[in-house]
C-alpha positions as CSV (number, residue, x, y, z in Angstrom):
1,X,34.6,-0.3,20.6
2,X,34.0,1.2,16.9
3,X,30.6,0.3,15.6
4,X,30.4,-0.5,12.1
5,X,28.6,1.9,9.9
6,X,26.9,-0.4,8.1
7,X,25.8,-2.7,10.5
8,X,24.4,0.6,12.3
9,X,22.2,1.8,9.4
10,X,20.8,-2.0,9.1
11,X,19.8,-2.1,12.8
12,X,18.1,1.4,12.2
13,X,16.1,-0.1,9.1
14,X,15.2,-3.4,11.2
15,X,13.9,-1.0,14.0
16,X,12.0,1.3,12.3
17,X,10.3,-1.7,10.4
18,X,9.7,-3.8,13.3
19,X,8.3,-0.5,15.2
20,X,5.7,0.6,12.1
21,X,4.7,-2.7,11.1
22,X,4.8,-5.1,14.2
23,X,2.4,-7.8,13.1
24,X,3.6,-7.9,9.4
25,X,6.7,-8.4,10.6
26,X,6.3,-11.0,13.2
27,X,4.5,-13.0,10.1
28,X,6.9,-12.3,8.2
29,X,10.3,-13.3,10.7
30,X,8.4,-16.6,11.7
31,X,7.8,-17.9,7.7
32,X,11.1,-16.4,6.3
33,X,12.9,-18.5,9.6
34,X,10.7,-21.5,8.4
35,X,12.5,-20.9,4.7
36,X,15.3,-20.2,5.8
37,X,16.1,-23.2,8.0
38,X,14.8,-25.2,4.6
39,X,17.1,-23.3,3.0
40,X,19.8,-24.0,5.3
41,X,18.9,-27.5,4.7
42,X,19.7,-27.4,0.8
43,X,22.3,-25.8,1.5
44,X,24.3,-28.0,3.5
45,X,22.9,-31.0,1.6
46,X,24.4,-28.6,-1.6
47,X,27.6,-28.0,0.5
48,X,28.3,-31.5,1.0
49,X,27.2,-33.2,-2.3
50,X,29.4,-30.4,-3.6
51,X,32.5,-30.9,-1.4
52,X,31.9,-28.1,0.6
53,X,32.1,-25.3,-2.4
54,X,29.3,-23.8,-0.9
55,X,31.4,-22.9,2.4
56,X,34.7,-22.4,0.8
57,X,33.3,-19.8,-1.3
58,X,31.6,-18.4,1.1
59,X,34.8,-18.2,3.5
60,X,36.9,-16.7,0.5
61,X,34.4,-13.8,0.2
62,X,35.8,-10.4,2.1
63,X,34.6,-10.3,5.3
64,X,33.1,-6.6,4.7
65,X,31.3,-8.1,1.7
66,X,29.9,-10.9,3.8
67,X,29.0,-8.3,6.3
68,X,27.3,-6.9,4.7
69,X,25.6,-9.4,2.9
70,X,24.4,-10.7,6.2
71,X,23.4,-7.2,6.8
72,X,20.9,-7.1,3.9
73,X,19.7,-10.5,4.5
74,X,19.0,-9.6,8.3
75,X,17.1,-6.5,6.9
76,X,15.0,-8.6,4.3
77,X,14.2,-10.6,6.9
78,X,11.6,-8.0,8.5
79,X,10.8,-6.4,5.6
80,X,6.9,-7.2,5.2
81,X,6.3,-8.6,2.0
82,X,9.4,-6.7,1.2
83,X,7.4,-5.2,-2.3
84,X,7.9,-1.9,-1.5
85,X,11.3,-1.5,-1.1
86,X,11.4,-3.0,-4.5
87,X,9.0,-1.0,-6.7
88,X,6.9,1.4,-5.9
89,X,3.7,1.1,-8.9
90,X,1.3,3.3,-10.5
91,X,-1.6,2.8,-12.2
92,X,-2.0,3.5,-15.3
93,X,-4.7,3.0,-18.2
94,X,-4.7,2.7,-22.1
95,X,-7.8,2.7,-24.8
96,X,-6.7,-0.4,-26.8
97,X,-8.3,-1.4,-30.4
98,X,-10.0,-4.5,-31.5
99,X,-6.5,-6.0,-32.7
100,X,-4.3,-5.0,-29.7
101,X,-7.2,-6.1,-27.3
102,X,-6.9,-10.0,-29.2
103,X,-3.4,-9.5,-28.5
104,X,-3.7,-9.0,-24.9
105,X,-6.4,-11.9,-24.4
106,X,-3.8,-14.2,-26.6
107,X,-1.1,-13.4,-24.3
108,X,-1.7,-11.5,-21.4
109,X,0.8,-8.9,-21.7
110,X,0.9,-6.0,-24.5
111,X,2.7,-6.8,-28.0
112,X,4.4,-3.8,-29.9
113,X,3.4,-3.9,-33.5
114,X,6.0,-2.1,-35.8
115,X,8.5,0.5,-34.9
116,X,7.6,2.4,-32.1
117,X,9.8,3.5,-29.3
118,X,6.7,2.2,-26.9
119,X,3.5,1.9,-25.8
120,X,1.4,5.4,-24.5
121,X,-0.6,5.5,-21.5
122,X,-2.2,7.9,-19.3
123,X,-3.0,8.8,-15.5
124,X,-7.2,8.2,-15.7
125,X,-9.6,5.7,-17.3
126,X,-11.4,9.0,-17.8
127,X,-8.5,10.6,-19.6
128,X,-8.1,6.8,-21.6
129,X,-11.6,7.3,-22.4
130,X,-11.2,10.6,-23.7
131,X,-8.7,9.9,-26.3
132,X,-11.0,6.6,-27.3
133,X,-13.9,8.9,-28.4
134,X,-11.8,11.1,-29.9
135,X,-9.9,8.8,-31.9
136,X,-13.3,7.0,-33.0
137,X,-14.6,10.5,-34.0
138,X,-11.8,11.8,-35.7
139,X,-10.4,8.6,-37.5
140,X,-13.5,6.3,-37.7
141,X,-12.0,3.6,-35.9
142,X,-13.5,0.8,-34.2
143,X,-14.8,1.0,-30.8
144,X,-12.1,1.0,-27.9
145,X,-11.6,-0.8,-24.8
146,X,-10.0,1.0,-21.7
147,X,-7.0,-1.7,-19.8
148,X,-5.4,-0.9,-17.0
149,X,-2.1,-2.3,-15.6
150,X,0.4,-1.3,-12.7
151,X,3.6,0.0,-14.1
152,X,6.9,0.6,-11.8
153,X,7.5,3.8,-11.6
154,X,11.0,3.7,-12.5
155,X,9.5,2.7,-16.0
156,X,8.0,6.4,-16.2
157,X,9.6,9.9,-17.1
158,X,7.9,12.8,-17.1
159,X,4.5,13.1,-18.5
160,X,3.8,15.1,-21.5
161,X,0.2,16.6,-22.7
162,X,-1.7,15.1,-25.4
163,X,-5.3,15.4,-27.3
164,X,-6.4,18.8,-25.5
165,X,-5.0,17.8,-21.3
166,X,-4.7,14.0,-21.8
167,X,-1.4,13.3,-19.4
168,X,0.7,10.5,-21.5
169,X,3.3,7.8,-20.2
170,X,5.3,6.3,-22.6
171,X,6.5,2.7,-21.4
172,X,9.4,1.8,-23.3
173,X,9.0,-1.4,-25.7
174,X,11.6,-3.3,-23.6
175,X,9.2,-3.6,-20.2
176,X,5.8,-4.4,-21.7
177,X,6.2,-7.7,-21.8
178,X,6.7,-7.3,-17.8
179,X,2.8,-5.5,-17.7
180,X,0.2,-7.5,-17.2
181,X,-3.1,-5.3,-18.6
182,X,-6.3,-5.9,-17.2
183,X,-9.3,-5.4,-19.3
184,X,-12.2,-3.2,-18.3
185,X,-15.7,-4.1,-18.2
186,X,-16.7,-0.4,-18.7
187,X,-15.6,2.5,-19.6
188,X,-15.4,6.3,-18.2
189,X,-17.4,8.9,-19.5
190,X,-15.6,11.8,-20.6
191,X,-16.3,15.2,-19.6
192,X,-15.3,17.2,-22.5
């Protein structure tokens, strides 16, 4: 009997999930079969109201595409929380003026005034810091507030060097909405 490849490399995942992270996935098998037979529920109730075009679809689907979506719901299924297969985040800070700090407290996420490409951050509140003081010295602005936020690192290229060692992100304009910023009660000295 010829085992299918795909169906193998899903029982591998399910196996070495259920073997690192017993307990997470127990938890997480018992609630997602809790869902899922409520799901199953409003599905059937869906099904019928809709004259079975659930099921008909369903059974019109290639069975290797059905396979494997079965496959991937079977693996999703022991997945704990299932986050970080998703995303995998890093945290990253920004020094933020008076009028992009209103911003942030009036909607929770970082607005991009004007034209540019995006928004720079960097690797440390210390390094966040850094730039603040210098920016304050050099340009007499306001006093800065550091923010920090988790970005996906998919959102991230490579980091380039700014203000004498200060690593900089840029996050393009299209996923800050997506950031939410948390605002810092202090801030970190710099060294320099």
């Amino acid at each position: 009997m010829r085992i299918n490849r795909v169906e193998q490399v899903q029982d591998n995942v399910v196996k070495l999930i259920t073997e690192r992270h017993p307990t997470l996935s127990a938890i997480s098998i018992s609630s997602k079969q809790a869902a899922g037979e409520f799901i199953a529920e409003q599905v059937d109730l869906l099904d019928r109201t809709s004259g079975r075009l659930v099921s008909e679809s369903w059974s019109n689907l290639d069975q290797n595409l059905r396979d494997e979506l079965s496959g991937l719901l079977k693996v999703a299924s022991v997945v704990p929380g299932g986050k970080a297969l998703r995303h995998s985040y890093t945290t990253l800070y920004r020094a933020v003026g008076p009028d992009e700090l209103a911003d942030i407290k009036k909607t929770g996420h970082f607005v991009n005034r004007g034209s540019a490409e995006g928004k720079y951050f960097t690797d440390t509140a210390e390094h966040a810091s850094s730039y603040a003081k210098q920016a304050v010295k050099a340009f007499r602005d306001p006093p800065y507030t550091i923010v920090k936020t988790e970005v996906p690192a998919s959102y991230l290229g490579t980091s380039i060097e700014v203000d004498g060692g200060i690593h900089a992100f840029v996050v393009p304009e299209k996923h800050l909405k997506g950031l939410r910023p948390k605002i810092l009660d202090s801030s970190e000295v710099p060294k320099k």
